[in-house]
GUNU-722572 format. One line per field, with one value per residue (C-alpha): residue number from 1; chain; x, y, z. Coordinates in Angstrom, 2 decimals. Each point is the difference from the previous one (the first is absolute). Example, Ala and Ser with C-alpha at 12.3 -4.5 7.8 and 13.67 -1.06 7.14 Angstrom:
GUNU-722572
num: (1;2);
chaine: (A;A);
xx: (12.30;1.37);
yy: (-4.50;3.44);
zz: (7.80;-0.66);
end
This chain:
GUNU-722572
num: (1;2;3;4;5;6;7;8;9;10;11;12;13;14;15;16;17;18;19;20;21;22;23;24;25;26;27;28;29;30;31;32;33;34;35;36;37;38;39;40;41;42;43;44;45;46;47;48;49;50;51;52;53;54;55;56;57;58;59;60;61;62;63;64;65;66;67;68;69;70;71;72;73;74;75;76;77;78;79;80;81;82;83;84;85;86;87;88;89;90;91;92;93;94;95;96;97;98;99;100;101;102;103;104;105;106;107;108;109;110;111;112;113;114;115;116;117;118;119;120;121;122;123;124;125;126;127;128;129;130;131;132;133;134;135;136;137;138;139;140;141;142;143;144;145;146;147;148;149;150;151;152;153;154;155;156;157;158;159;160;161;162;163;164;165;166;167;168;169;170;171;172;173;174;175;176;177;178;179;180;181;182;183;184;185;186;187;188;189;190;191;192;193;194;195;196;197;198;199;200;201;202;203;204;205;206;207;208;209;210;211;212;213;214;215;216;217;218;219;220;221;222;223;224;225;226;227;228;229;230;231;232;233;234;235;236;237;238;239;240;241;242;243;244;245;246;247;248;249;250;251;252;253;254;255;256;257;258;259;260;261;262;263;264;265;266;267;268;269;270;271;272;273;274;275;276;277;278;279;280;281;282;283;284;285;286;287;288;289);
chaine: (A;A;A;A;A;A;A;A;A;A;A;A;A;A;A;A;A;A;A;A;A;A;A;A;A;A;A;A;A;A;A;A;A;A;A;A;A;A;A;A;A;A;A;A;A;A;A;A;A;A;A;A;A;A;A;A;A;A;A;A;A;A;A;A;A;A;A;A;A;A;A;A;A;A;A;A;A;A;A;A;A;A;A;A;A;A;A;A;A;A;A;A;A;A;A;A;A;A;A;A;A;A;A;A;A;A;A;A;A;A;A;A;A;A;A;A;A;A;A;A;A;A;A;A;A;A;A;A;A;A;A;A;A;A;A;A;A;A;A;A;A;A;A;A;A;A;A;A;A;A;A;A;A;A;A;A;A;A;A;A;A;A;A;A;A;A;A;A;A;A;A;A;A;A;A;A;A;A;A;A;A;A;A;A;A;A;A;A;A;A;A;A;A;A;A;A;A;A;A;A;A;A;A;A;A;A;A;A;A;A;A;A;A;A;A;A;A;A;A;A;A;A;A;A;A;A;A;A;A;A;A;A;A;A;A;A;A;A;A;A;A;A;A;A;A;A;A;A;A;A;A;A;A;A;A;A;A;A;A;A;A;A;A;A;A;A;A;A;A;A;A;A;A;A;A;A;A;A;A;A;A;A;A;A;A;A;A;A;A);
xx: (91.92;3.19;-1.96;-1.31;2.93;1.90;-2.71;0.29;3.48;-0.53;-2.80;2.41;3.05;-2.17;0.17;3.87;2.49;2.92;-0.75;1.58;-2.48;-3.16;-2.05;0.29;-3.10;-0.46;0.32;-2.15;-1.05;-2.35;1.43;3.83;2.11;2.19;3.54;1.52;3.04;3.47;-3.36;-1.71;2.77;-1.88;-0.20;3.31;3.34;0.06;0.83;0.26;-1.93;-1.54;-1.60;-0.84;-1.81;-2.31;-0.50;-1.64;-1.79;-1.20;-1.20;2.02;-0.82;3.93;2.79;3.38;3.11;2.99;2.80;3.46;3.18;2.92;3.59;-0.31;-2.89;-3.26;-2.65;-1.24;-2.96;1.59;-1.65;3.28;3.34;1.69;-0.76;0.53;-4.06;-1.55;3.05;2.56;2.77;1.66;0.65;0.71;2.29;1.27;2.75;-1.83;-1.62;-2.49;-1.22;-1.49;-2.21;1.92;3.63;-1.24;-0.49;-3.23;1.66;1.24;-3.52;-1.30;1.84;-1.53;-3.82;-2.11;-3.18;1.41;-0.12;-3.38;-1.05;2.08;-3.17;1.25;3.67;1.95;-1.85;2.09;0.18;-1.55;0.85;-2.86;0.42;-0.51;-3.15;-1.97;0.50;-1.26;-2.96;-0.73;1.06;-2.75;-2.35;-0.42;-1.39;0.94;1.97;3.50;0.31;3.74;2.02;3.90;2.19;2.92;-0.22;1.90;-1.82;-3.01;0.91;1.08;-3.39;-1.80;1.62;-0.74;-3.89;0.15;1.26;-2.75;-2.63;-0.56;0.44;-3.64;-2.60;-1.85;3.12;2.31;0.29;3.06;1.47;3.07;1.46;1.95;-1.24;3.09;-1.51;-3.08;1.05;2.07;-3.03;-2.00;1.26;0.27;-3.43;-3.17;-2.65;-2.17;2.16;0.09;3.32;-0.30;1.90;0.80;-0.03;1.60;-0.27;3.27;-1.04;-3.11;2.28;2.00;-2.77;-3.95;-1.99;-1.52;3.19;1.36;-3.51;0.88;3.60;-1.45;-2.86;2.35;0.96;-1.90;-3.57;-0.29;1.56;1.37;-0.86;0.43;-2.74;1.29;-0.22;-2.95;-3.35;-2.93;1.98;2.99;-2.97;-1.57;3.31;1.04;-3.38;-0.36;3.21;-0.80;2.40;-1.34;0.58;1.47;0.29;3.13;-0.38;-3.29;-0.95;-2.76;-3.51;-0.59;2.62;-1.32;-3.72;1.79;1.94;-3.16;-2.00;2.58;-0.36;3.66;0.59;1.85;1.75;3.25;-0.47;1.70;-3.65;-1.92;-2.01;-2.07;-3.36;-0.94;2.11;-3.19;-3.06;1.72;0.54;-3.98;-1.14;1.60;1.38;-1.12;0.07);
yy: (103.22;2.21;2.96;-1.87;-1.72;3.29;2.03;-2.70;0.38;3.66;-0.39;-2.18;2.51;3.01;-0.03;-1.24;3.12;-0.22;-2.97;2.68;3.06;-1.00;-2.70;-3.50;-0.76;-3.40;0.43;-3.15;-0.76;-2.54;-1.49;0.17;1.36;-2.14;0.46;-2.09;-1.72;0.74;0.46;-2.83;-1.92;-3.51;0.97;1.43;0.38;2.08;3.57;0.22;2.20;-3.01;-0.32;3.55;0.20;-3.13;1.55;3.39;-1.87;-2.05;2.76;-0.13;2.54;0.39;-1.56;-1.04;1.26;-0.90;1.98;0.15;1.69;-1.25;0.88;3.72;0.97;-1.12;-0.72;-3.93;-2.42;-2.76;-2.12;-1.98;1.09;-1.96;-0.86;-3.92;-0.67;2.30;0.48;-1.55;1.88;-3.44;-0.69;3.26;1.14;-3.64;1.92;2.43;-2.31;0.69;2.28;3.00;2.55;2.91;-1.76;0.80;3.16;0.32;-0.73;-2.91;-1.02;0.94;-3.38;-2.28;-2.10;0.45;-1.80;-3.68;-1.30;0.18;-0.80;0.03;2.40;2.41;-0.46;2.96;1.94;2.63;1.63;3.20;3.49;1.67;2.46;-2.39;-1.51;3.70;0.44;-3.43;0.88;3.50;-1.10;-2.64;2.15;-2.78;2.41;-2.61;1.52;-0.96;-1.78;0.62;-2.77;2.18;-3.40;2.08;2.99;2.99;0.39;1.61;3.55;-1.47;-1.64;2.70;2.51;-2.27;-0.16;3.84;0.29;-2.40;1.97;-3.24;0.97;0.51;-1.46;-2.73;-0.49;-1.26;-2.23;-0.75;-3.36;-1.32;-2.29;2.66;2.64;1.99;0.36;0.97;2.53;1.52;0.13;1.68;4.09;-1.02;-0.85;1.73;-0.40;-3.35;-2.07;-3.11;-1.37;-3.61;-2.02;-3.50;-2.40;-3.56;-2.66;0.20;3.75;-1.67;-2.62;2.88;2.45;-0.15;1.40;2.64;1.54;-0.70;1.75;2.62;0.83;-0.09;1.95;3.21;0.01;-1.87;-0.20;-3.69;-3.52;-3.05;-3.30;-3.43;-2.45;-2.21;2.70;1.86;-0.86;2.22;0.87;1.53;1.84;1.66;0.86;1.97;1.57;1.26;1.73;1.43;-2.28;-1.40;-3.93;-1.29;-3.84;-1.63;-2.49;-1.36;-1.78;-2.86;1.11;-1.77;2.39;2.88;-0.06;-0.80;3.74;1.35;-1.07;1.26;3.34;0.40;2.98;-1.37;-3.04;-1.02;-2.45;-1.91;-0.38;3.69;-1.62;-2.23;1.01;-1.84;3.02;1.80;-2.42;-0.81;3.07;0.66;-3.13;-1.66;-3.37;-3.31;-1.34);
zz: (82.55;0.00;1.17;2.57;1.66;-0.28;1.94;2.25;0.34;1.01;2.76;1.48;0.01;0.61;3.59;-0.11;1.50;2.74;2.59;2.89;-1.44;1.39;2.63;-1.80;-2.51;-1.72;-3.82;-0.95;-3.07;-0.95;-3.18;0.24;-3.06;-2.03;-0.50;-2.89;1.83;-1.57;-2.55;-1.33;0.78;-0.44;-3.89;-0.81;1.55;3.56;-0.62;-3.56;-2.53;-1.54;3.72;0.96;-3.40;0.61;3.90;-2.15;-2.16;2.47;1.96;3.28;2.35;0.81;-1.62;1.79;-0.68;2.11;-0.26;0.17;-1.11;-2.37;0.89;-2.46;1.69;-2.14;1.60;-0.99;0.44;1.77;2.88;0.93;1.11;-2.36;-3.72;0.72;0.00;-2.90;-2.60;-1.80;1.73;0.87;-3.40;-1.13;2.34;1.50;1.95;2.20;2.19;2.24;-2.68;2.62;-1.94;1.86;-1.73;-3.38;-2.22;-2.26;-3.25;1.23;1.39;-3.30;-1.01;2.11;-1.07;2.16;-1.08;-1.05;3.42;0.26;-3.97;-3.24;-1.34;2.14;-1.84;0.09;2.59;1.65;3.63;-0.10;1.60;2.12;-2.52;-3.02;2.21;0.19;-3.67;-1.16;2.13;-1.12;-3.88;0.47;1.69;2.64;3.33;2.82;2.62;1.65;3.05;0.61;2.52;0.87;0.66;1.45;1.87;-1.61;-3.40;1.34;-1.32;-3.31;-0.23;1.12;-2.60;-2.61;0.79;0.23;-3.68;-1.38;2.40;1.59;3.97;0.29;2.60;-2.33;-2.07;2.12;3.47;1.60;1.33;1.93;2.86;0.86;2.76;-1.10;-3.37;0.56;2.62;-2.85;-2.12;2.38;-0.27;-4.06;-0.36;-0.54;2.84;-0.37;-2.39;2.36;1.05;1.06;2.23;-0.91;2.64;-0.38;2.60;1.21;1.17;2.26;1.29;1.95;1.03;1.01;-2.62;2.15;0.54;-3.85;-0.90;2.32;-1.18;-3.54;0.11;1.17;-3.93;-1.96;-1.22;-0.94;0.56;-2.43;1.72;-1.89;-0.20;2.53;3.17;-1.33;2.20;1.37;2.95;-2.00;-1.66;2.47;1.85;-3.02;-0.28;3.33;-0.36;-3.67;-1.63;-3.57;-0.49;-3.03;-0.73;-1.94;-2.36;-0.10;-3.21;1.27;0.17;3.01;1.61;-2.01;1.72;3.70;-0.24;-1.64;2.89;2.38;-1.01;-1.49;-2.40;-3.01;-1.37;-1.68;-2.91;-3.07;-1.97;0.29;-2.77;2.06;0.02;3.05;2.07;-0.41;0.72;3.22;1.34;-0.69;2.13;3.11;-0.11;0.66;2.91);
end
């Protein structure tokens, strides 16, 4: 089953190179891949190793990894700007209020719990460095790639660099994420031909601009866009497709939702459980109606 969701995984890149190189062509494929969310974040604590583990084992196609930098320079898997939600940082360091990730070095993140909120099995857990994320991985000779999300512009190079040393900046390996156009822009010259750089779109974005001309502005330099469950719908779809852009949806975790994307033709999916076998039978058969 590995085999096969990986080869599926590289039909659907395969055709994947720079959205200004050549005349738009849909990249559809017809069973999305699975990207473990913050990675199987409905089991374990967002962004920790005890998550990205059950993502591998659970055979994600992709597994998230939002990243961010401390105050030294270490590059961190940390959805939030602030430590408030996912940590113990309130108690730890009561003083340093609001607690923002950038504020603090790694040692002193080292400090913090970071699976407690979410389960006192997860006790103890600590925030891990991209670094300490690729090892764990290779260590535990779990093959799923990285889905990478940049939450502030400015660390692309660092990221980049670090993917280059673990001979991870490879079409396949790795796919690119961010709500920043600034980022991705960066990433562009640092980045082999046909790793996909997507652009996340929020609904505050489609509030202030028609989605033909957001598509258009994006497609100049990316290959693929983020859209959350609410705004996705066969229209955003084809739009994207007609233009060459790949569709991602964010965070689906009902199967009802699930065979609605699947039927719309969308070409991967964000979500908490990439255990649920039902991902699979309904992408195979449309749904009810």
């Amino acid at each position: 089953m590995r085999r096969i969701w990986l080869y599926v995984g590289f039909l659907l890149w395969l055709p994947l190179g720079l959205a200004s190189s050549a005349a738009p062509q849909p990249s559809v494929a017809r069973e999305p891949i699975i990207i473990a969310h913050r990675g199987a974040s409905g089991h374990a604590p967002e962004h920790t190793l005890a998550s990205y583990r059950l993502a591998g084992r659970m055979h994600a196609d992709y597994i998230e990894v939002d990243v961010r930098m401390t105050k030294d320079g270490k590059l961190i898997a940390m959805h939030d700007t602030t430590l408030a939600r996912t940590t113990n940082a309130e108690t730890v360091y009561p003083h340093r209020s609001p607690w923002h990730v950038g504020d603090f070095s790694l040692a002193e993140l080292k400090r913090l719990d970071a699976g407690s909120w979410f389960s006192k099995r997860f006790a103890g857990e600590p925030i891990p460095t991209l670094e300490e994320i690729i090892h764990t991985l290779e260590a535990e000779r779990i093959d799923a790639p990285l889905y990478i999300e940049l939450k502030q512009p400015g660390i692309e190079k660092a990221v980049v660099q670090l993917l280059q040393k673990h001979h991870d900046l490879q079409r396949g390996r790795i796919i690119f994420q961010s709500f920043h156009p600034e980022s991705l822009q960066a990433l562009r010259p640092l980045t082999p031909r046909g790793i996909p750089l997507i652009q996340l779109i929020g609904e505050r974005e489609t509030a202030r601009i028609s989605p033909d001309e957001l598509l258009e502005r994006v497609a100049v330099y990316a290959d693929g866009i983020g859209l959350p469950l609410s705004l996705a719908s066969k229209e955003w779809v084809n739009a994207a497709h007609s233009r060459g852009l790949i569709v991602h949806v964010y965070t689906v975790n009902a199967p009802h939702d699930l065979a609605r994307l699947c039927a719309m033709g969308v070409d991967g999916i964000f979500t908490d459980y990439p255990d649920r076998p039902a991902r699979i039978a309904a992408c195979r058969r449309p749904p009810d109606h």
